[in-house]
C-alpha positions, 0 to 999 in steps of 0.5 A: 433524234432517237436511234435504236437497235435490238442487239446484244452487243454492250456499246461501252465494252472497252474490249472490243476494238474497231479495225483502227486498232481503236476503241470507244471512240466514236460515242465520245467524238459524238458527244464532243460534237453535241456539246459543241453546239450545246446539244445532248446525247444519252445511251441506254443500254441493256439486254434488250438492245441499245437506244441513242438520243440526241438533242439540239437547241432549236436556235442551233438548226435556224442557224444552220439552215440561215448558213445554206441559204446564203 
């Protein structure tokens, strides 16, 4: 699954904080979650707008979906 926008905003400005107070966080749960399921996730950033790309092994989704059915 690809995910892009055309914003400005630099998703790894360690600056800006959400209204938790936190930053950073969420990139990082993601790719926690990826690698979980032995799955990727890059970020591509520039002055053009940020792009996200996450992967899973096609085992991962016969799995999940073997689960909901039962």
């Amino acid at each position: 699954m690809t995910i892009a926008d055309n914003g400005t905003s630099d998703p790894f400005n360690k600056g800006r904080n959400n209204q938790s107070g936190n930053s950073g966080l969420g990139l990082r749960n993601m790719q926690e979650r990826m690698e979980h399921f032995s799955g990727s996730l890059s970020v591509r950033s520039s002055a053009k707008g940020t792009t996200l790309a996450a992967s899973l092994p096609h085992s991962v989704y016969l799995h999940q979906k073997d689960e909901k059915i039962q």
